[in-house]
N, C-alpha and C positions, 0 to 999 in steps of 0.2 A: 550345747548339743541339742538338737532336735528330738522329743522325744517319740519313740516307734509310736504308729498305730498299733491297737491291740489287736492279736489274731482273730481272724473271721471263718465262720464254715467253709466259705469260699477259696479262701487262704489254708486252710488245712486241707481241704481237698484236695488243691494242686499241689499243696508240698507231699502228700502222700502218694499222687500218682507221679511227680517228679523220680520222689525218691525209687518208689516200685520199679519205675522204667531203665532207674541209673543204676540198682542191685541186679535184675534183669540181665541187663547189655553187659556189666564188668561178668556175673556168674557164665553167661555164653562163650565171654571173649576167652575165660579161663578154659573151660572146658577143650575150646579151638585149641590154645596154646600147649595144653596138655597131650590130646590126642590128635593133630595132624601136626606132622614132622616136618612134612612137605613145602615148597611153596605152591600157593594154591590160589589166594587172590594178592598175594603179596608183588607191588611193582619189582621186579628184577632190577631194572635200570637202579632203583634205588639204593641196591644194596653195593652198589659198587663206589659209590658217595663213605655212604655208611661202614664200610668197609675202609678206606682212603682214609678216613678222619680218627678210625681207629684204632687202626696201627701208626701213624703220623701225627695226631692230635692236631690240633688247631694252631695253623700259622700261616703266613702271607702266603706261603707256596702250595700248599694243602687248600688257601681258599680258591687259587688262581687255576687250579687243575679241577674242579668242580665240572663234574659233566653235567647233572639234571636242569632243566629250565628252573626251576622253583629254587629258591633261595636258601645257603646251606645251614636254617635254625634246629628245623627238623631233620635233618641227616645227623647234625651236630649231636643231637639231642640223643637219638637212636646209640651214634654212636658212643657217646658215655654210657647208657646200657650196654653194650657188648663190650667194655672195659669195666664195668661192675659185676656184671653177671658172666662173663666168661663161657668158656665151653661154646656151645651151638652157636652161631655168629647168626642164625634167623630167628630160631625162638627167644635170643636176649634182644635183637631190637624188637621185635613184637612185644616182649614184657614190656620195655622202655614206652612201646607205642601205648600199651593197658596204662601201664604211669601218670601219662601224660591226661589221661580220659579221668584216671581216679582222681587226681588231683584237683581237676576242673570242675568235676560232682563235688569233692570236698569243700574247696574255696566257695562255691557258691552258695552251700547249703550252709557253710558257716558266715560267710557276707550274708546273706539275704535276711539270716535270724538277727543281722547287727544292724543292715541297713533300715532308711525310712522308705523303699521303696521294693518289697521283698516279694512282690508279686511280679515286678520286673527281673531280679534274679531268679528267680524259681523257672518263671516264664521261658528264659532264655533257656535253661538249660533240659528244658522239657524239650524246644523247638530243636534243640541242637540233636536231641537223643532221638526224635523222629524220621530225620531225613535220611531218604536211602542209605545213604552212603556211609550211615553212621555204624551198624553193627559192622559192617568189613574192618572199616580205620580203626575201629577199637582193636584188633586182634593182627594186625597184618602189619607188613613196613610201606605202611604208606605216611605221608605227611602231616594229614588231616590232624590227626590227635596233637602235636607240638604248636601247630599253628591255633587250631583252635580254644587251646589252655592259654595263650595269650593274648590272644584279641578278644575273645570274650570276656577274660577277668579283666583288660585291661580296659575295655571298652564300656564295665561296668562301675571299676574304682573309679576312674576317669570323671564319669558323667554324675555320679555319686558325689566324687567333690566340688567337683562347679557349681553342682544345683541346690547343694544346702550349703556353700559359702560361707561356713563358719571356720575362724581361724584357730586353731589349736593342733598341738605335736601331733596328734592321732590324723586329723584331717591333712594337714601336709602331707603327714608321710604316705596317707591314700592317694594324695595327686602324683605325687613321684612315684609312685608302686606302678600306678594307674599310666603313665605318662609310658616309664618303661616298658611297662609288657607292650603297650600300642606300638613302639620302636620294635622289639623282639618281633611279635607278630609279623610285621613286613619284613623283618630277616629271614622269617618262613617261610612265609610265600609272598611274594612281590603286590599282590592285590588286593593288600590288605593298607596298602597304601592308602587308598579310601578311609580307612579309619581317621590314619594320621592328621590327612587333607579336614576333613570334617572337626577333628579336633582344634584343628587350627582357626577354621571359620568361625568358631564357637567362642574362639577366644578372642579373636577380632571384636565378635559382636559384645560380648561381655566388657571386654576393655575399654569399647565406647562408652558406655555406659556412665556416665556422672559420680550416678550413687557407690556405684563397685569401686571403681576409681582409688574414692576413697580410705575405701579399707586396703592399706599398703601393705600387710602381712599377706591377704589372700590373695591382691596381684602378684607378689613375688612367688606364693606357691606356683601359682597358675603358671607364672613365667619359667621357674624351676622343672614341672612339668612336664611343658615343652620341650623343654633343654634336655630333659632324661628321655623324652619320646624321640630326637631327632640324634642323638648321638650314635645308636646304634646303626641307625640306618646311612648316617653321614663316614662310618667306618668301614661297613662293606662298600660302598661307592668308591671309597679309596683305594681299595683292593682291586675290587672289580673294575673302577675305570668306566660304570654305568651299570645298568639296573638288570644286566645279564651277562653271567660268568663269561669269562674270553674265552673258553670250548665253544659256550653256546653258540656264543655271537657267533665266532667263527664256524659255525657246522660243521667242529669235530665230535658232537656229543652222538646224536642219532644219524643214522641213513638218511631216514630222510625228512627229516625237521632242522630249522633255523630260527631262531630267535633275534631280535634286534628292535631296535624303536624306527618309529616308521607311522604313516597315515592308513588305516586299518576300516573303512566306512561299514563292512561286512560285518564284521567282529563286534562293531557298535552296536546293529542293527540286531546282531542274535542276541548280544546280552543284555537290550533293552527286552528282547522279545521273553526271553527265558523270568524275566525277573517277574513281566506282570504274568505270567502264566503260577509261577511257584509262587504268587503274591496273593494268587486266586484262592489256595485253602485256608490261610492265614486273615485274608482280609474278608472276606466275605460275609461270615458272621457280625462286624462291627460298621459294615457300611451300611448307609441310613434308606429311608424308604423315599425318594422322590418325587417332585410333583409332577401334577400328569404331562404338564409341558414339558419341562427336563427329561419325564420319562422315554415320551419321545423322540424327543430331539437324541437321547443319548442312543437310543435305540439305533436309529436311522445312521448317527457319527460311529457307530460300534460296528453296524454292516457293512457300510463303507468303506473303515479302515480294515476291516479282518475278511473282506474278500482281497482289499492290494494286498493284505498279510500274506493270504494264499496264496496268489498269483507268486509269490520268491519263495516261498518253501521252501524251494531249494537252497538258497541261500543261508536259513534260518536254523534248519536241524544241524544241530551239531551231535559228535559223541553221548550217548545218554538213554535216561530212560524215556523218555519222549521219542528219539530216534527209535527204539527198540516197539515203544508200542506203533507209531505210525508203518514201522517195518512189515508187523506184523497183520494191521489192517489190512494192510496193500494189497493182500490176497482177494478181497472182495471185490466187485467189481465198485469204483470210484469208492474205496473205502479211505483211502489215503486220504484225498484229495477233502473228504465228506467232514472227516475225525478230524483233519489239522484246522480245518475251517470253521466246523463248528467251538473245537478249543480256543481259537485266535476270537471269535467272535464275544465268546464268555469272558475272556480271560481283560480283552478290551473294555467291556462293559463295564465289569469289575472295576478297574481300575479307572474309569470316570467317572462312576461314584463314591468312588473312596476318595479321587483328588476333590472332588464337591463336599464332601464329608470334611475334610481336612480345612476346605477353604471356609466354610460355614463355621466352623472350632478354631479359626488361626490364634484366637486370645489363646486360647489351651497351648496351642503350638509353641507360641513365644512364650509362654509362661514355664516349657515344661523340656527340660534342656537334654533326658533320655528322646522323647520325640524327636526332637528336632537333629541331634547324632544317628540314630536309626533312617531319618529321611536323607540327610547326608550322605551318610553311607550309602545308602542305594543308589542316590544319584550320581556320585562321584565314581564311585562301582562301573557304571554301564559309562561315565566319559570317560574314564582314562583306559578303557577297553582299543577307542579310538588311535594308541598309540603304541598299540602290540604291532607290530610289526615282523617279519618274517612269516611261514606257515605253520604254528605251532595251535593246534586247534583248541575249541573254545568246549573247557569241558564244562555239563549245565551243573556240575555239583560244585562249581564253583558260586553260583547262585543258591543254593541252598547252606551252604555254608556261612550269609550270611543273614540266614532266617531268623537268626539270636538276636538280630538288631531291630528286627520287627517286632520281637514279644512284647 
């Protein structure tokens, strides 16, 4: 076994403000759950899932009546809370929801002291605790918290054992922990698929590999893995009959929403659009200084593309806080039109330095198999967006959701 690096001030700083922000967020969500009774940012639609699963418990007929678009891990989950906890059928899936949040600050704070790469778990779970969206899903019945306890841990044990490849009980059994939650995760919500996908290329590439080869204890982990990562996912498919409950498909779930698979060009285009914008606070500080020719070459390819950005606007805002601030520009005169433009232009920029930066580091890249899962991820993220089908809108905190894979 690898031995840890010794802690750094830098490494203590972030596990301290890690920790700070994860005591923070669960003391809030408590306070929520204590004093509002109400629903209040809590999805409805969801508790009628959550509800279904908990008076019925989990079976072929229970998976097949599934109203919500999202996959029933988190409903499932919620509703084993309001079979534990009893009484209020809101405030026990809400505790279930806090659960799911403690759990994922626990695992991580406890991995990250065992892992050799513990600036990468802290990281994660620091980016996870920032994004808007994070103080509501702690406290409410929404998704977020069940889904995100699994594809973050799992996305972590995962990458954890591939890249230190050493064969023993302990390391096994992190690929198969690691394998599984990445199956769970996508039984959460369906676009977490990207993880799975990314894992698997990972393994591809590794497998070619001569030297790895070799060692036939940690191929079969690796293979084992898999097998624990696609099982889950290969059981709802059998239920389901495809990647969206037979309500959805058929649109009996909402009024006016349908789900289905299908060619989606729009959908691409926003959650390519959303990713380098939410990529902008993340990446910014790491991307490198350029030469004066790149600088403007990039310049000039950044204007270019973030005036066609502008020119579809419309196409691109989806649900969100981005919709909510361009909303609120609009009031000015060409304030919309000023704000999205000069965003799309930053936000481009951005991200053709940081693909420069990457391509400059590709030794690092290939050498470093967290990286290289987190570029996956994003990029498998915004293609299989391509194959949503139906009108079921593209939310952007879908995109921040997968900021963990960036730390």
């Amino acid at each position: 076994m690898n031995p840890r690096p010794r802690p750094t001030h830098n490494h203590q700083a972030l596990l301290f403000l890690t920790i700070l922000l994860f005591v923070t967020n669960l003391v809030s969500a408590i306070l929520f759950i204590s004093f509002v009774k109400r629903p209040v940012y809590d999805e409805l639609y969801n508790m009628r899932d959550v509800q279904t699963y908990a008076a019925n418990r989990i079976s072929v007929s229970t998976l097949r009546i599934h109203k919500n678009a999202a996959a029933p891990g988190s409903f499932i989950w919620m509703a084993a809370g309001v079979r534990l906890w009893g009484g209020d059928e809101l405030r026990a899936a809400r505790i279930a929801s806090l659960a799911s949040w403690l759990l994922l600050g626990i695992g991580i704070l406890v991995g990250g002291s065992l892992s050799s790469f513990p600036e990468l778990w802290y990281g994660s779970l620091l980016c996870t605790l920032v994004f808007p969206h994070a103080v509501i899903s702690t406290a409410t019945v929404l998704t977020e918290g069940p889904s995100l306890l699994f594809a973050t841990l799992g996305a972590l044990a995962w990458t954890e054992f591939v890249q230190l490849q050493t064969v023993d009980t302990l390391r096994i059994f992190l690929g198969l922990v690691g394998g599984l939650s990445l199956g769970v995760a996508v039984v959460c919500r369906q676009y977490n698929f990207a993880l799975l996908i990314s894992a698997a290329v990972i393994s591809i590439v590794q497998l070619n590999n001569q030297s790895k080869r070799e060692a036939r204890s940690w191929v079969s982990g690796l293979a084992l893995s898999l097998m624990a990562a696609t099982a889950p996912v290969i059981l709802l498919l059998l239920v389901w009959k495809g990647v969206t409950s037979p309500s959805m498909a058929a649109g009996l779930s909402y009024a006016n929403y349908q789900a289905s698979m299908g060619l989606n060009l729009t959908r691409l285009l926003a959650a390519g659009f959303y990713v380098i914008v939410y990529l902008l606070p993340l990446s910014y500080s790491v991307s490198q200084n350029l030469t004066s020719a790149q600088r403007w070459a990039v310049l000039f390819s950044s204007l270019l593309l973030g005036i066609l950005v502008t020119s579809i606007r419309s196409h691109l805002i989806e649900p969100g806080p981005l919709s909510t601030v361009t909303h609120l520009v609009s009031r000015l005169p060409m304030g919309s039109i000023v704000a999205f433009g000069l965003l799309a232009f930053l936000a481009i920029y951005n991200f053709i330095k940081a693909s420069i930066m990457l391509w400059n580091a590709k030794t690092r890249v290939v050498s470093c198999i967290p990286l290289q899962f987190a570029l996956l991820a994003i990029l498998f993220f915004v293609v299989e967006q391509v194959g949503v089908g139906g009108n079921i809108p593209f939310y952007d905190r879908y995109v921040l959701q997968f900021a963990h894979s960036w730390a």
